[in-house]
C-alpha positions as CSV (number, residue, x, y, z in Angstrom):
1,X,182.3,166.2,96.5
2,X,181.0,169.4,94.4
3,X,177.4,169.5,94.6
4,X,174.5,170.5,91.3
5,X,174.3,173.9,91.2
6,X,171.1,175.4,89.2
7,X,171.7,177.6,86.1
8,X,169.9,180.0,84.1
9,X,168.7,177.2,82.5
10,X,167.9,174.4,85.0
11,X,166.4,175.8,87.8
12,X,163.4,176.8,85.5
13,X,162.8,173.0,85.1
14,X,160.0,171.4,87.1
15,X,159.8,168.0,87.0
16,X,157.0,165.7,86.9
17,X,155.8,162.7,86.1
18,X,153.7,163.7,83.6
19,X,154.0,162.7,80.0
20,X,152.9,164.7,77.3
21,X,150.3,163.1,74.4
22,X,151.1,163.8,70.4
23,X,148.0,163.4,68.3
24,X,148.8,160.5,65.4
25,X,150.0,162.5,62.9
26,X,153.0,164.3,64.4
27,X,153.8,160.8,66.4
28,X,154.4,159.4,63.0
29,X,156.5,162.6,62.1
30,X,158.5,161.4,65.1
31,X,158.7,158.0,63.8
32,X,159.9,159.6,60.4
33,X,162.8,160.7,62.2
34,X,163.9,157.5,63.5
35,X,164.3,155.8,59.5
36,X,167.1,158.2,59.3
37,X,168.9,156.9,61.6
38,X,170.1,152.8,62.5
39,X,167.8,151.3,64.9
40,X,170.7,150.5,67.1
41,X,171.3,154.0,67.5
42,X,167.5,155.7,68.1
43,X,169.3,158.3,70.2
44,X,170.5,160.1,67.1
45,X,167.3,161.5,66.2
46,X,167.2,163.0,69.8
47,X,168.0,166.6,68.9
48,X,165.7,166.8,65.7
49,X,163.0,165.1,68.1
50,X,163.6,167.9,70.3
51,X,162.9,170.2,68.0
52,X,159.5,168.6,67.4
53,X,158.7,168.4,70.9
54,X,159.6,172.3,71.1
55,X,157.4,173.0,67.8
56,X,154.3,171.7,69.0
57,X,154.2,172.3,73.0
58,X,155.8,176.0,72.5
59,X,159.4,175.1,74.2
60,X,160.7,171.8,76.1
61,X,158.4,170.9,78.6
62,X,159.3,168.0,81.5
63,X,156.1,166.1,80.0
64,X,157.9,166.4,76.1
65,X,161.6,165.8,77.8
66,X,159.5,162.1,79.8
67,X,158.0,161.3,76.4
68,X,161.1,161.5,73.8
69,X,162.6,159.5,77.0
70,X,160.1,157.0,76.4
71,X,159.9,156.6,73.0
72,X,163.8,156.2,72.6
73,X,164.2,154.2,75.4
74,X,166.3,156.5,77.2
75,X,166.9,157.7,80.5
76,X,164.8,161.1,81.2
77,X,168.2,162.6,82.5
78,X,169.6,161.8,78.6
79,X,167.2,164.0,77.2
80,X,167.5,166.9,79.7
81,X,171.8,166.4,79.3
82,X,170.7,167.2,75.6
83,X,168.2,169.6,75.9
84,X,170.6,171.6,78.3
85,X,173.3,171.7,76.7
86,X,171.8,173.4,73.6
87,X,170.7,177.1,73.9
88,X,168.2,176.3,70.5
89,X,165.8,174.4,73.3
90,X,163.6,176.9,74.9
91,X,163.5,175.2,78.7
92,X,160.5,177.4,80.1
93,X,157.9,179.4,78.0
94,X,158.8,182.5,75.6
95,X,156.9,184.8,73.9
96,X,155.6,184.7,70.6
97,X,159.2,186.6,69.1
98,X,161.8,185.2,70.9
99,X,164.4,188.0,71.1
100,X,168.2,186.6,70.7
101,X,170.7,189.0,70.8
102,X,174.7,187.8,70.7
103,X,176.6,188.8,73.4
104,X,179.7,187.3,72.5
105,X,182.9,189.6,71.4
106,X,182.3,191.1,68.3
107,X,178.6,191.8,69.0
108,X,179.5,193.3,72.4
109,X,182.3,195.6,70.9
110,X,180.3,197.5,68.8
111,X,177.5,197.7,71.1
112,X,175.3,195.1,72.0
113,X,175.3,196.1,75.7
114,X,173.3,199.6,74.3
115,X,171.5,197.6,72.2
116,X,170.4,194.9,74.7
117,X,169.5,197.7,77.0
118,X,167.2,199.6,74.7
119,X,165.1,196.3,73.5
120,X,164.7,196.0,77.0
121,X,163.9,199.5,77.9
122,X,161.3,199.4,74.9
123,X,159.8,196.4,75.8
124,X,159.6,197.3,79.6
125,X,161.3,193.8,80.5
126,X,164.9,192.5,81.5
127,X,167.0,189.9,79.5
128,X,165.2,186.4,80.2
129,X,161.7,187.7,81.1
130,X,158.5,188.1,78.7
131,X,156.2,190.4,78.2
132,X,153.2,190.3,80.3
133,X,151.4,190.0,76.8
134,X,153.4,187.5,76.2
135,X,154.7,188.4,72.6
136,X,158.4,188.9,73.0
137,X,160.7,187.4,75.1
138,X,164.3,188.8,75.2
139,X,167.4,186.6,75.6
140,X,171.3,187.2,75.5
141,X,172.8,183.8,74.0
142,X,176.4,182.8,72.6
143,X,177.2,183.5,69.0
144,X,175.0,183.9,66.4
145,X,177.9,183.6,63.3
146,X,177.2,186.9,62.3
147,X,180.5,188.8,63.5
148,X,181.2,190.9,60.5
149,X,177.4,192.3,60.8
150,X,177.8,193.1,64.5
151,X,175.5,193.5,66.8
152,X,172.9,191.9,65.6
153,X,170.0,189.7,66.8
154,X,167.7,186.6,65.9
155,X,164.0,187.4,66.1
156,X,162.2,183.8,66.1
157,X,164.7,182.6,62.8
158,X,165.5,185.7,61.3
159,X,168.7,187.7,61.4
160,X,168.8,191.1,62.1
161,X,172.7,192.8,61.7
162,X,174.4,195.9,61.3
163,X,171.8,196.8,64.5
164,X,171.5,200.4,65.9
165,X,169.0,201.7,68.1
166,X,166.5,203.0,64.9
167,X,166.9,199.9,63.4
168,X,165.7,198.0,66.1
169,X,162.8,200.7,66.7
170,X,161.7,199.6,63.5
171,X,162.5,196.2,64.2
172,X,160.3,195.8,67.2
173,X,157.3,198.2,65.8
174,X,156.7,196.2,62.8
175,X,156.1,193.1,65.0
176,X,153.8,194.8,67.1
């Protein structure tokens, strides 16, 4: 019987019972959601819920993961399936400019190892950690859909291509 093995993602996950609390006006922008969808089939709105739950709590928190759970009447280990699955959800705190750089082939063949290395040498970090200021975060994620602009990086939901080390000098100092 093969046994759960924690991930990069999972084994940040505490879990709790704890559930988190949504003032009235973003509850009903959760309940917005749901008209788009047939009431039989609530769990469709799951991933835009998710992204609520990441908007206003900074990233996907057990207590956000036990709410949605409860307000779609699902089982808590049908959001987290969801929530895991996608690298979009931010499963522990990041910084204030999340840092995505693609690591997948056409990124990495023109140089997103050199790259990677330098944001992280700037920043005094390694891939997955934050700042102790806590204003960038720097992650290494699948492709970005930006191969004929390789490397290149998402900063919060901007692109950034066509990346050498000046350009991300620049990059990084404007944001500081």
């Amino acid at each position: 019987m093969a046994s759960a093995v924690a991930t990069d993602f999972t084994n940040q996950i505490v879990y709790t019972d704890e559930v988190a609390e949504f003032s009235p006006e973003i509850v009903a922008e959760m309940e917005s959601h749901l008209t788009k969808y047939p009431a039989e089939r609530k769990r469709s709105a799951l991933i835009p819920l998710l992204f609520v739950i990441q908007r206003e709590r900074g990233w996907v928190d057990n207590a956000g993961v036990n709410y949605l759970a409860r307000f779609l009447d699902l089982e808590v280990t049908d959001v987290w399936e969801t929530a895991t699955f996608y690298s979009m959800f931010n499963l522990r705190k990041i910084g204030k400019y999340h840092i995505q750089v693609c690591k997948t082939l056409s990124c990495r063949i023109m140089g997103e190892p050199d790259i990677t290395e330098h944001i992280c040498n700037k920043l005094g970090i390694h891939v997955g950690e934050t700042t102790e200021d806590e204003k960038f975060t720097v992650s290494r994620v699948e492709c970005l859909g930006s191969c004929g602009t390789a490397p290149m990086m998402q900063i919060n939901f901007d692109y950034h291509e066509d990346l050498t080390t000046e350009k991300v000098d620049k990059i990084l100092d404007s944001l500081k």
